[in-house]
ROSE-4610 file (N, C-alpha, C; in Angstrom, 1 decimal, always signed):
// ROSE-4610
residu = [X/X/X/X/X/X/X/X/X/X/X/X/X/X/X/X/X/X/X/X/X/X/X/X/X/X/X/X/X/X/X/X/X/X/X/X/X/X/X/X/X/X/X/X/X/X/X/X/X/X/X/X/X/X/X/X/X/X/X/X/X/X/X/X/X/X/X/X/X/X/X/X/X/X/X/X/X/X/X/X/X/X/X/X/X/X/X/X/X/X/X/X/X/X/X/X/X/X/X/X/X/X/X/X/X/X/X/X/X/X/X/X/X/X/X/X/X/X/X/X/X/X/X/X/X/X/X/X/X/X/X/X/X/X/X/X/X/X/X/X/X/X/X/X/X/X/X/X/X/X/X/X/X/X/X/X/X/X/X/X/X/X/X/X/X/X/X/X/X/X/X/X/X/X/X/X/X/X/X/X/X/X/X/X/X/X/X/X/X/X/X/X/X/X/X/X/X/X/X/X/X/X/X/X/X/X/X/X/X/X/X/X/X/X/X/X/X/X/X/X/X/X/X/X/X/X/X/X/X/X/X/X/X/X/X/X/X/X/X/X/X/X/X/X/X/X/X/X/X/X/X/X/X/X/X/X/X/X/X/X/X/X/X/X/X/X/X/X/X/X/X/X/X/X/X/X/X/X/X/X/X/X/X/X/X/X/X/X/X/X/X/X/X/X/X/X/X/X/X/X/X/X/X/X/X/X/X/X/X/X/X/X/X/X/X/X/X/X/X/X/X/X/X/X/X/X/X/X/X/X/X/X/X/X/X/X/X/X/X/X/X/X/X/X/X/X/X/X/X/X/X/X/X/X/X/X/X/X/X/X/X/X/X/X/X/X/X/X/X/X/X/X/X/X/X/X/X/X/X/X/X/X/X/X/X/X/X/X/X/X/X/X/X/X/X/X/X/X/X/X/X/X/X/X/X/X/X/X/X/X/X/X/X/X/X/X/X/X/X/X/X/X/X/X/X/X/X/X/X/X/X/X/X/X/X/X/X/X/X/X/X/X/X/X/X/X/X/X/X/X/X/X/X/X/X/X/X/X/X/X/X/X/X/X/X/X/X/X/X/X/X/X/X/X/X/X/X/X/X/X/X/X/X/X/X/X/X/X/X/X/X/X/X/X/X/X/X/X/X/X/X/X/X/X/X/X/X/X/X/X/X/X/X/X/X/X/X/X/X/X/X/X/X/X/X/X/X/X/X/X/X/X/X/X/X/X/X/X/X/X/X/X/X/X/X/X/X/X/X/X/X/X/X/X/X/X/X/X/X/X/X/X/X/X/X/X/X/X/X/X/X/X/X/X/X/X/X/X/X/X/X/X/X/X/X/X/X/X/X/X/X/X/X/X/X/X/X/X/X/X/X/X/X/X/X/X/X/X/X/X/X/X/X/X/X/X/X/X/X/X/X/X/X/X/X/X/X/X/X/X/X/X/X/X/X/X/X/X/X/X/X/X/X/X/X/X/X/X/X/X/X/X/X/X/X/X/X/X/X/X/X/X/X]
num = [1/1/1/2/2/2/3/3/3/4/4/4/5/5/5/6/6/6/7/7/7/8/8/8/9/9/9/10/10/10/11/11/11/12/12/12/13/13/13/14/14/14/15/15/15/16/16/16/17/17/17/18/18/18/19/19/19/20/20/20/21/21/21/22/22/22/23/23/23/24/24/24/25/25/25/26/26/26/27/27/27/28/28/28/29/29/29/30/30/30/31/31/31/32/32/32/33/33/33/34/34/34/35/35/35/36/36/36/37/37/37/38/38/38/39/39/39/40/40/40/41/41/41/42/42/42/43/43/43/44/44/44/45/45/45/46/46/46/47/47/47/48/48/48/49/49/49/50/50/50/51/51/51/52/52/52/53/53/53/54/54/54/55/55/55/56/56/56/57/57/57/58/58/58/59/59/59/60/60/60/61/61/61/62/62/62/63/63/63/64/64/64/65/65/65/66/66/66/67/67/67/68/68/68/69/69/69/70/70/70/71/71/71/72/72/72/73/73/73/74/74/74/75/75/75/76/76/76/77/77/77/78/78/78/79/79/79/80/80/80/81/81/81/82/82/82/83/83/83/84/84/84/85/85/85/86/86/86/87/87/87/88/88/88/89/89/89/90/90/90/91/91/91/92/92/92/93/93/93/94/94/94/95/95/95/96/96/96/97/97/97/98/98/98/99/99/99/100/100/100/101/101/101/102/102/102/103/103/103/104/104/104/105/105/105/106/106/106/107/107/107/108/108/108/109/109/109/110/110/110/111/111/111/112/112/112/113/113/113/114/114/114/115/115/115/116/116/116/117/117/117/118/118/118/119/119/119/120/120/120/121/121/121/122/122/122/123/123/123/124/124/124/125/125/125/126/126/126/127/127/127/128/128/128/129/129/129/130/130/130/131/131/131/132/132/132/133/133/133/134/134/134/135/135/135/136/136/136/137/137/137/138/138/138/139/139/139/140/140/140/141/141/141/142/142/142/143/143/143/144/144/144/145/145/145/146/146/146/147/147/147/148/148/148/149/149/149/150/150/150/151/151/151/152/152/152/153/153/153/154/154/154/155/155/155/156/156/156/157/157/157/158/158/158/159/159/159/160/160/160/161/161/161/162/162/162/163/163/163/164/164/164/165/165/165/166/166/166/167/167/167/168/168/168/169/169/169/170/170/170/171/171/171/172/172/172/173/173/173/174/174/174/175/175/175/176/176/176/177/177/177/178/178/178/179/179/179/180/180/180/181/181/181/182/182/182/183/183/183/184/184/184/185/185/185/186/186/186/187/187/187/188/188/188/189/189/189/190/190/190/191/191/191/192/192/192/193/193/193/194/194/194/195/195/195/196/196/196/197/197/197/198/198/198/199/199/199/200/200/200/201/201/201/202/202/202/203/203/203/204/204/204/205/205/205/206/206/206/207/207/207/208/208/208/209/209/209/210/210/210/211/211/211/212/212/212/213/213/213/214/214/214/215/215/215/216/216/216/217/217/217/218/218/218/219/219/219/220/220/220/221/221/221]
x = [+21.5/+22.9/+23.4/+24.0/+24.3/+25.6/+25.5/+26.2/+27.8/+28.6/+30.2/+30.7/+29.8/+29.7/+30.1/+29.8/+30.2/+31.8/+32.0/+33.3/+34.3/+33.4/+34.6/+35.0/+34.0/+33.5/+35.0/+34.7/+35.3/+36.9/+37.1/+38.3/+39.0/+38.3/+38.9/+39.5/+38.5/+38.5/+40.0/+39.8/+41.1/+42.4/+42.6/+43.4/+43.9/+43.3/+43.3/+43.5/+43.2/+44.1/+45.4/+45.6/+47.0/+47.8/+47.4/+48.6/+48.8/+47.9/+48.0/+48.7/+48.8/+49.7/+51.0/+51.4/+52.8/+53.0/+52.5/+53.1/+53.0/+52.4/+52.2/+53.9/+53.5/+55.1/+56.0/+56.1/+57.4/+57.6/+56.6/+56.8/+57.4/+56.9/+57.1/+58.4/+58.8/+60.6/+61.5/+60.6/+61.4/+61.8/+60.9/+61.1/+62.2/+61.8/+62.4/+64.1/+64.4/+66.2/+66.0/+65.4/+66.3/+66.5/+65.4/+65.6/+67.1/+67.5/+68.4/+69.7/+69.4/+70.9/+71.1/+70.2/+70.9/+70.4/+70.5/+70.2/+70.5/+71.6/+71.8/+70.4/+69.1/+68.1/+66.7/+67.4/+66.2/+65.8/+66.9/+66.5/+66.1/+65.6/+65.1/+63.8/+63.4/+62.6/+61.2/+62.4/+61.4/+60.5/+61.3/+61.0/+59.7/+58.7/+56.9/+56.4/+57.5/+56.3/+56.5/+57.8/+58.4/+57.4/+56.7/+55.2/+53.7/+54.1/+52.9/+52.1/+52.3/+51.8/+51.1/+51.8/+51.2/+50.1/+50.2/+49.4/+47.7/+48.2/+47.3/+46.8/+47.1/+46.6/+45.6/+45.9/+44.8/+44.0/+43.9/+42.5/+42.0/+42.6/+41.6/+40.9/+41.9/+41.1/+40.1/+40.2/+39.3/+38.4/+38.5/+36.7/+36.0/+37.0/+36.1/+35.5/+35.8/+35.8/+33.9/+34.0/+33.1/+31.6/+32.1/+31.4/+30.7/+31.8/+30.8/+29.9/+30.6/+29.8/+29.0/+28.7/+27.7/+26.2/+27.2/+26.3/+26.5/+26.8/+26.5/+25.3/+24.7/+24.0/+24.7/+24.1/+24.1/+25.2/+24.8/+25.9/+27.4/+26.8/+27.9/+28.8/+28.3/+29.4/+29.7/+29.1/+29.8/+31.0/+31.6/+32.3/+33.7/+33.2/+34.1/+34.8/+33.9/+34.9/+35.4/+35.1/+36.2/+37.2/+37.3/+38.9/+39.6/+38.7/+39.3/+39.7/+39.6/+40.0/+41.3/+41.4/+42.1/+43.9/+43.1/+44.8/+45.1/+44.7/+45.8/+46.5/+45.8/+46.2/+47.3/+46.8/+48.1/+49.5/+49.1/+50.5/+51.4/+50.8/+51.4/+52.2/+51.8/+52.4/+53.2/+53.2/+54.2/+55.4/+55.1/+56.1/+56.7/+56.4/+56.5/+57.4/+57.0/+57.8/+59.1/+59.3/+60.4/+61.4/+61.0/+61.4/+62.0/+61.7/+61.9/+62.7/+62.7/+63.9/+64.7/+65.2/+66.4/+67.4/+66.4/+66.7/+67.1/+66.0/+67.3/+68.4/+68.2/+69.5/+70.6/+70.7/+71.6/+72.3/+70.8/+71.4/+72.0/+71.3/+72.1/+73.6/+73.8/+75.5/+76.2/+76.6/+78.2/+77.2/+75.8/+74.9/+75.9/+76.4/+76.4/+75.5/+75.9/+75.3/+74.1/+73.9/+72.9/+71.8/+72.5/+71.7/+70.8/+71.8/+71.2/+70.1/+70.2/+69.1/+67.7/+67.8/+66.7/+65.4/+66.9/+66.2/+65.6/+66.2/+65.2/+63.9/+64.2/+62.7/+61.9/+62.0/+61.2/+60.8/+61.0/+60.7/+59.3/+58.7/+57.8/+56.4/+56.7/+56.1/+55.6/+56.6/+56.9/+56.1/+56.3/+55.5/+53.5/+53.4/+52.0/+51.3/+52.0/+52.2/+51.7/+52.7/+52.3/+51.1/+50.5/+49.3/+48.2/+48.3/+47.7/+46.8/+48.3/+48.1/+47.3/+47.8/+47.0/+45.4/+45.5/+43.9/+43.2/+44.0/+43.4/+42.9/+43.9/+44.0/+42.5/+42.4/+41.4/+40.4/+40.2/+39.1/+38.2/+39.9/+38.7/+38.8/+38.8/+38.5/+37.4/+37.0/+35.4/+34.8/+34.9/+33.6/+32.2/+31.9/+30.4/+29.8/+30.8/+30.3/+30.4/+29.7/+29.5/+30.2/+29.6/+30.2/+32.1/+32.4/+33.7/+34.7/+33.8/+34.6/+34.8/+33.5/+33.8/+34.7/+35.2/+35.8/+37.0/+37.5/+38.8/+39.1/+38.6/+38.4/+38.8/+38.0/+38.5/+39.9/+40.3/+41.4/+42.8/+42.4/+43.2/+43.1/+42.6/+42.5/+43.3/+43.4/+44.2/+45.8/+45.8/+47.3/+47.9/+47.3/+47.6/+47.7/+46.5/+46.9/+48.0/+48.6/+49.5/+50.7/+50.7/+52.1/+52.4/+51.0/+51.3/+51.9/+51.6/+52.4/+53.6/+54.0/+55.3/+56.2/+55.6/+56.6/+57.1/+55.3/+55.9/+56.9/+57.3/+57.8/+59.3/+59.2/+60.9/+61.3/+60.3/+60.8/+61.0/+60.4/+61.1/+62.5/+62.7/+64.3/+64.9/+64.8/+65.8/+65.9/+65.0/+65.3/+66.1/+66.4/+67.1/+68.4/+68.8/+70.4/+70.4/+69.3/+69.9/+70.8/+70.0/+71.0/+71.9/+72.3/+73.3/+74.3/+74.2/+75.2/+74.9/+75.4/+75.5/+75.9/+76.9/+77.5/+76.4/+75.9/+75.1/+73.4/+73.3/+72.1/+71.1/+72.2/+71.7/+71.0/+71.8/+71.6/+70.2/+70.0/+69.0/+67.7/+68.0/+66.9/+66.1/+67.1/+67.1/+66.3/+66.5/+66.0/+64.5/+64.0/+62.9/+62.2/+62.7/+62.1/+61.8/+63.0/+62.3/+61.5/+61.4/+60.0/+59.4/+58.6/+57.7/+57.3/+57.8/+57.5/+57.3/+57.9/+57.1/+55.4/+55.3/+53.9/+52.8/+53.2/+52.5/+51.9/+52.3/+52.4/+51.0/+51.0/+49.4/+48.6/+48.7/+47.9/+46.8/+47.3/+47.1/+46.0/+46.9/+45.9/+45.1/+44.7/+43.2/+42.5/+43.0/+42.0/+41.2/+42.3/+41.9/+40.8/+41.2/+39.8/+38.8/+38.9/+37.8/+36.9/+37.5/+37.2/+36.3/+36.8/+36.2/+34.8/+34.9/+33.7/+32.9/+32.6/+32.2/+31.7/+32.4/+32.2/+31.0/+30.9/+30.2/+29.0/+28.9/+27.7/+27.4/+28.4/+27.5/+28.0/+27.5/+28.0/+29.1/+30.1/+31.1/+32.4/+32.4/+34.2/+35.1]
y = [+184.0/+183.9/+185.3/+185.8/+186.6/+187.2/+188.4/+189.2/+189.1/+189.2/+188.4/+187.2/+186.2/+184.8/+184.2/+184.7/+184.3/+185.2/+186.5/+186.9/+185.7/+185.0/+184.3/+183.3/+182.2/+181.1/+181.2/+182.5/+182.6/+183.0/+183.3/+184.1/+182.3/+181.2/+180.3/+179.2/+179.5/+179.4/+179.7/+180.6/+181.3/+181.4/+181.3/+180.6/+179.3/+178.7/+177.3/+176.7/+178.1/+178.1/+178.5/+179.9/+180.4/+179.2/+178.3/+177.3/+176.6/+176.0/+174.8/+175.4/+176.9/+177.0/+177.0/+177.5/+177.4/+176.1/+175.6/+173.8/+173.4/+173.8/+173.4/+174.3/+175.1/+175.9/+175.4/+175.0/+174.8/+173.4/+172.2/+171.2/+171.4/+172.5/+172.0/+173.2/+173.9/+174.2/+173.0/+172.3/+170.7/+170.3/+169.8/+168.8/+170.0/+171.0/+172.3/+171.7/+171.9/+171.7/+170.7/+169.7/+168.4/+167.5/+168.3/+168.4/+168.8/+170.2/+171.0/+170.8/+169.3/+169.2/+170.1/+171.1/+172.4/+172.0/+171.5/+170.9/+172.4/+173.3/+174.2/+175.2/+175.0/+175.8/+175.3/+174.0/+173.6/+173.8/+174.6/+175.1/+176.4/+177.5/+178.4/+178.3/+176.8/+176.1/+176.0/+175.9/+175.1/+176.7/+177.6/+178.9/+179.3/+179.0/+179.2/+178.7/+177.3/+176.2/+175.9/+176.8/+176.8/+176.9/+177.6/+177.9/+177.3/+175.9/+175.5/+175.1/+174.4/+174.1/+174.7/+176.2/+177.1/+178.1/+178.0/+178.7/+177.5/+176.4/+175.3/+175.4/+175.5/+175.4/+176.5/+178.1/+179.3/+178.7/+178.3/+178.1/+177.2/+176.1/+175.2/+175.8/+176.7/+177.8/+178.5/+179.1/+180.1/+179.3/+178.2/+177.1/+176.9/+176.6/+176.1/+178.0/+178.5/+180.2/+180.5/+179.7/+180.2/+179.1/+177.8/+177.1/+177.4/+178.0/+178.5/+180.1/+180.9/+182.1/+182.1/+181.1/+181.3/+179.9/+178.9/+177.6/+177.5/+177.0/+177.0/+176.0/+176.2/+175.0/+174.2/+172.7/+171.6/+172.1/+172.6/+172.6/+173.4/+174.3/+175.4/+174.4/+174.1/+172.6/+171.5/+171.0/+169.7/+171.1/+171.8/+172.7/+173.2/+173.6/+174.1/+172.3/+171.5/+170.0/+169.9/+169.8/+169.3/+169.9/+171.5/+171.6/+171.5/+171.3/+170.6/+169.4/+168.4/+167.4/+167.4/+168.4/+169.2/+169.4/+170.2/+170.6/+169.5/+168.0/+167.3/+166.8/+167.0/+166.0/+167.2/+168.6/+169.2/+169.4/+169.3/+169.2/+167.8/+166.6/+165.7/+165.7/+166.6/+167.0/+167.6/+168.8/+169.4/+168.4/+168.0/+167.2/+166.0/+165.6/+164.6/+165.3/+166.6/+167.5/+167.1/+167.9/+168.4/+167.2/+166.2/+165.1/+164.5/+164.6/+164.3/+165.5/+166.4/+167.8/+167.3/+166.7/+166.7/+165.5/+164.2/+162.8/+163.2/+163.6/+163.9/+164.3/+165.8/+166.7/+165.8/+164.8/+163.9/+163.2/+161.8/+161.4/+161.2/+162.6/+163.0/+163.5/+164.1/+164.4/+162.6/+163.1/+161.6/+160.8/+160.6/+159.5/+159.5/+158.2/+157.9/+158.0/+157.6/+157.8/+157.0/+156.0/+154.9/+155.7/+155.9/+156.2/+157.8/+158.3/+159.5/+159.1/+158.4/+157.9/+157.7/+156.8/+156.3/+157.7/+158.3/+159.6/+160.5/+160.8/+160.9/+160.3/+158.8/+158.5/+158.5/+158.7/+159.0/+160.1/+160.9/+162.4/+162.4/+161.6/+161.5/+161.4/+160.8/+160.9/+162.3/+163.1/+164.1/+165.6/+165.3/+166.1/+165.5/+163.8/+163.9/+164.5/+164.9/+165.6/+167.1/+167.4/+168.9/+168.8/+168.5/+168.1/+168.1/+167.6/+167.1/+168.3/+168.8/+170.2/+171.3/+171.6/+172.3/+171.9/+171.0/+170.7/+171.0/+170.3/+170.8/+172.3/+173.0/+174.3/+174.9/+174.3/+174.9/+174.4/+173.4/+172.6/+173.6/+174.3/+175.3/+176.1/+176.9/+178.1/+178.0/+177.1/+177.0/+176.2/+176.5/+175.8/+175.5/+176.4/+176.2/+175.4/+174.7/+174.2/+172.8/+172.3/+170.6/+169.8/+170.2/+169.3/+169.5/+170.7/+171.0/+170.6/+170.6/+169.7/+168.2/+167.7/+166.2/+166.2/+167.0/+166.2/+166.5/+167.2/+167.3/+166.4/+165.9/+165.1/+163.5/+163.7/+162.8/+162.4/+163.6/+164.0/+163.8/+164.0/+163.7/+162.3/+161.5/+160.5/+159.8/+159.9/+159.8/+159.4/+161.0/+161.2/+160.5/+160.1/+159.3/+157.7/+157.5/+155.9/+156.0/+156.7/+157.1/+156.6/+157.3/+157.0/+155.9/+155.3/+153.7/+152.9/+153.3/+152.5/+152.6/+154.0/+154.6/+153.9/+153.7/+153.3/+151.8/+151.2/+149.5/+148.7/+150.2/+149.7/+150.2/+151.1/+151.7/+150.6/+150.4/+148.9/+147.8/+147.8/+146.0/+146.3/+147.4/+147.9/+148.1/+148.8/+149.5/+147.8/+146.6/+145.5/+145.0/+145.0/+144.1/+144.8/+146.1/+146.5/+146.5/+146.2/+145.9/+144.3/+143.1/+141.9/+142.0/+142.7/+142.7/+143.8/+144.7/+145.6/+145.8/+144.4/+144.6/+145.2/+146.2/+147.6/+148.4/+148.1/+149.4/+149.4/+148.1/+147.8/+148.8/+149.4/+150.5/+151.3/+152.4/+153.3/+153.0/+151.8/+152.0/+151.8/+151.1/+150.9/+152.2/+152.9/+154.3/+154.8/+155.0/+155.3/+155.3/+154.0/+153.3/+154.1/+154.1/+155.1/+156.4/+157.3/+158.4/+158.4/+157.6/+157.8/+157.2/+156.8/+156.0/+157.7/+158.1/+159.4/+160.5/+160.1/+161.6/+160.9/+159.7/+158.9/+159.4/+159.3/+159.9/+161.7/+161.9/+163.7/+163.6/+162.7/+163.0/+162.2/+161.0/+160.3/+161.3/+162.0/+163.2/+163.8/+164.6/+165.6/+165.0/+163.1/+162.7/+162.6/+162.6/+162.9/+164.3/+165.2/+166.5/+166.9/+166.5/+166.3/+165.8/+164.1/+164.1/+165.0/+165.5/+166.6/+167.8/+168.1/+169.5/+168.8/+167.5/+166.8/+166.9/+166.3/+165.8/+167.4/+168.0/+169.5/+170.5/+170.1/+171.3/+169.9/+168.5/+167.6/+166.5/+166.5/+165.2/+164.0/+163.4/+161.7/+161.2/+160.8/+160.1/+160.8/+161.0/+162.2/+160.6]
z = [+216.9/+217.3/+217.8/+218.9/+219.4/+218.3/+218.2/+217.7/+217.8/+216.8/+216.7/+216.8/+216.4/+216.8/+215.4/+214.3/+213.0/+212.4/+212.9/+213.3/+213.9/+214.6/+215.8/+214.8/+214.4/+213.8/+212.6/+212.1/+210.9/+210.9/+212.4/+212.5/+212.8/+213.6/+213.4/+212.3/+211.4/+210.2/+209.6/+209.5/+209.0/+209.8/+210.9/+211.5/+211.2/+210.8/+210.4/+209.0/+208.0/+206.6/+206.9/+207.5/+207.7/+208.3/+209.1/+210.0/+208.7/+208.0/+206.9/+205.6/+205.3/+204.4/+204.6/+206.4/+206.6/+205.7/+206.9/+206.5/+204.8/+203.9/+202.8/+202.0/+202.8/+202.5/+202.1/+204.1/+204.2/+203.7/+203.4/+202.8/+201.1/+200.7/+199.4/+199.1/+199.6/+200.5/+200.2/+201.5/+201.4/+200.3/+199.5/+198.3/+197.1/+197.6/+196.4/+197.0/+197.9/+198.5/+198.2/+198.5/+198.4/+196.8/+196.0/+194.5/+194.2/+194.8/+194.1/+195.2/+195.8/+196.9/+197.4/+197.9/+198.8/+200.3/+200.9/+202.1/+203.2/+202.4/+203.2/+204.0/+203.0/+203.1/+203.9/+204.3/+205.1/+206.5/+207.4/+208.4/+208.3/+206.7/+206.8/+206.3/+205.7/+205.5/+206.6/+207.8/+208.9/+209.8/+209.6/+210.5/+210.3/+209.3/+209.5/+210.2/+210.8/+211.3/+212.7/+213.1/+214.2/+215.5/+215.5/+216.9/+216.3/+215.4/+215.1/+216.2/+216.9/+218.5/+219.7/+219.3/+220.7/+219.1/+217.9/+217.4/+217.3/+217.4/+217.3/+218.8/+220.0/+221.0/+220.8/+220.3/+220.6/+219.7/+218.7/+218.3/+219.1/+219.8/+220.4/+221.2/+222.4/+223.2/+222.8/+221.5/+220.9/+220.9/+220.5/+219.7/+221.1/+222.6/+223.7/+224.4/+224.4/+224.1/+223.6/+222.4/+221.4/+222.0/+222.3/+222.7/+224.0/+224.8/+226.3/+225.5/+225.1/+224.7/+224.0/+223.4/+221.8/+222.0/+221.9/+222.0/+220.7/+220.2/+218.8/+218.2/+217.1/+216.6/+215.7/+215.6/+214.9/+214.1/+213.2/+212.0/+212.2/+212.9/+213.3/+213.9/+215.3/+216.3/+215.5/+214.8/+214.0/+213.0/+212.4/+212.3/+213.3/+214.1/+215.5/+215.7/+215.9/+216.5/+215.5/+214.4/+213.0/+213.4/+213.3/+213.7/+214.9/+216.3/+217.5/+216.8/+215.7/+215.6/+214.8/+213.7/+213.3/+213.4/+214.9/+215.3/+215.6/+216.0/+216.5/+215.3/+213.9/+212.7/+212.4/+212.4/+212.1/+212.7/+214.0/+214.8/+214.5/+214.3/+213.6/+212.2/+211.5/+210.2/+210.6/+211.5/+211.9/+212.0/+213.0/+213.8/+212.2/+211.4/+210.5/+209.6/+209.2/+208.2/+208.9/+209.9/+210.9/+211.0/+211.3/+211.1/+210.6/+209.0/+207.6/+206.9/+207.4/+207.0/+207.4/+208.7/+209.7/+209.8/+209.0/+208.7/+207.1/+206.5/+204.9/+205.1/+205.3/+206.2/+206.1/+207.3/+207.1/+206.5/+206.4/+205.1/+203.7/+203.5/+201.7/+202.2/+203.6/+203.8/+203.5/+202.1/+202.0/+201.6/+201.2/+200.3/+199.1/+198.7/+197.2/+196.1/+195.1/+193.6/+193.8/+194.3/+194.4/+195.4/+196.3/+197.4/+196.9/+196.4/+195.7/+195.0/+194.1/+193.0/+193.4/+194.8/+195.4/+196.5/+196.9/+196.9/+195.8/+194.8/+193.8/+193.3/+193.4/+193.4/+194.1/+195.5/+196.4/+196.6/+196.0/+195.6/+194.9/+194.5/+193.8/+194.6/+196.2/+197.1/+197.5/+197.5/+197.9/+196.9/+196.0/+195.1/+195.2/+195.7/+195.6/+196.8/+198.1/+199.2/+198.3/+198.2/+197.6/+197.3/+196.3/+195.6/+196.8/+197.8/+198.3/+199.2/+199.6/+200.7/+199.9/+198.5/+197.5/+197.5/+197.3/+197.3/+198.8/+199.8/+201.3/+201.5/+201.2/+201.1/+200.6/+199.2/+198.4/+199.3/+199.7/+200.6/+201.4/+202.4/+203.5/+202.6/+201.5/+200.8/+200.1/+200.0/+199.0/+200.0/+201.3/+202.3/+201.9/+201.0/+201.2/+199.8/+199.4/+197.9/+198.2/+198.0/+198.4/+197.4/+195.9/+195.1/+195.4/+195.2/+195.1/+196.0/+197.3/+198.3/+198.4/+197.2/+197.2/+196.1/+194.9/+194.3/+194.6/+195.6/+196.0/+196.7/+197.2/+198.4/+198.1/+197.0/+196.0/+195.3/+195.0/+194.6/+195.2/+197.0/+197.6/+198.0/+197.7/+198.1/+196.8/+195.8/+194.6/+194.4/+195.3/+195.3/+196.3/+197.4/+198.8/+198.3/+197.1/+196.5/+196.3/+195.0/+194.2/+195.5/+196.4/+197.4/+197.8/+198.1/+198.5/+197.2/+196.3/+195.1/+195.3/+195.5/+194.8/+195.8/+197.0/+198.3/+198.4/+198.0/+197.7/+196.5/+195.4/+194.2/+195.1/+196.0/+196.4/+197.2/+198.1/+199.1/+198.5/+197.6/+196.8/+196.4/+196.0/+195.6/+196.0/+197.3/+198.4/+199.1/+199.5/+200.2/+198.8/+198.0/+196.8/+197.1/+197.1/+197.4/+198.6/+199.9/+200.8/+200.9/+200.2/+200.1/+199.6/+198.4/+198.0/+198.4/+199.2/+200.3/+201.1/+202.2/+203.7/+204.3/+203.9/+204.7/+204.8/+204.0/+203.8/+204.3/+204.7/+205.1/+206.4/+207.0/+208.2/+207.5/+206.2/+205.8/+204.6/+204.3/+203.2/+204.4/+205.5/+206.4/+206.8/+207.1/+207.8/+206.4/+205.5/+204.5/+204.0/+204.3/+204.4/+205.5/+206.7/+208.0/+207.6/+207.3/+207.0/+205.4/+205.0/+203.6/+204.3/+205.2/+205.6/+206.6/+207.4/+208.4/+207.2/+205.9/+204.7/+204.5/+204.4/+203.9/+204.9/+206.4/+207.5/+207.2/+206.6/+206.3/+205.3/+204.2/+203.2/+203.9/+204.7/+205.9/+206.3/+207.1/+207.8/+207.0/+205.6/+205.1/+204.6/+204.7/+204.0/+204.8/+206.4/+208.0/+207.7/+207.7/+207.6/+206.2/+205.5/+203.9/+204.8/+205.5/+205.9/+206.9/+208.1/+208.9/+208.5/+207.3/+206.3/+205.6/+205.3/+204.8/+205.5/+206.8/+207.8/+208.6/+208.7/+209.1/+208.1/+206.4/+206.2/+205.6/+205.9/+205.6/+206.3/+207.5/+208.0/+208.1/+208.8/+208.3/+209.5/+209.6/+210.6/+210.4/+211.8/+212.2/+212.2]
């Protein structure tokens, strides 16, 4: 392999932890304000993640970059495409965070006690998110350990059950005070939308687990 090619390999790498901790950041930013009702802090929240898109495009450049200059082998290229597949799961979280900052944002301005509540319990979603990014994180940092990337992997797969519970026990509840307050039926709907666009966010990071699998052993992208 020609000389600076494992420099490149690795500088992509690392690009690609730095993008994922913004966002683990500024996610768990999120859940920090909307714990402590400060909604005021979620636009300084969002400022790591602000050029996620054009920083996600140079690595894709860099990977086709590496591919015309290098060639890479087998293992190396199953690697490089994982995170060509990557940035599109990340820019999605982007976009899903952002989303979900700007729809709370809202609707906690003038939520009642009820409504408050249910945000609190949906917070629980929100913390297995954290969890989740932590583990991702550790994922590309111990590349080269097989066991350790399967039991994370594992792990995130856990926490992503975990949500689908948490979501089907909020929807039987939030549809029960929606029959009984039809004024209010917009707002618990709307409610249901944005926790459904936070569910999309650990979605993601079990693509991205898979990606890092599939990248350092094999098997189906």
């Amino acid at each position: 392999m020609l000389p600076g090619y494992n420099e490149a390999r690795y500088e992509v790498r690392d690009a690609v932890l730095k993008v994922m901790r913004d966002l683990a950041d500024t996610n768990k930013r999120t859940l920090e304000a909307i714990e402590a009702g400060d909604t005021s802090t979620l636009e300084a929240a969002k400022a790591p993640i602000m050029d996620v898109v054009e920083r996600t495009e140079k690595i894709d450049n860099d990977i086709v970059l590496i591919f015309a200059k290098y060639t890479p082998e087998a293992k190396d290229l199953r690697e490089l495409v994982s995170y060509l597949k990557m940035t599109s799961s990340i820019n999605r979280i982007r976009a899903n965070i952002s989303n979900y900052m700007k729809n709370m944002e809202s609707i906690l301005t003038g939520a009642d006690s009820e409504m408050l509540a249910l945000i609190r319990d949906s917070l629980s979603i929100n913390r297995c998110t954290v969890h989740a990014f932590d583990q991702t994180l550790e994922m590309l940092q111990c590349f080269d350990d097989n066991d350790m990337l399967l039991d994370l992997s594992a792990r995130i797969e856990v926490e992503y059950s975990k949500t689908d519970d948490i979501y089907s026990m909020l929807e039987k509840s939030i549809m029960q005070k929606m029959g009984s307050s039809v004024e209010l039926v917009e707002e618990y709907f709307n409610l249901l939308k944005y926790i459904r666009k936070n569910l999309k966010i650990i979605d993601r990071l079990e693509s991205i687990s898979g990606r890092i699998i599939f990248a350092r052993m094999g098997g189906k992208l």
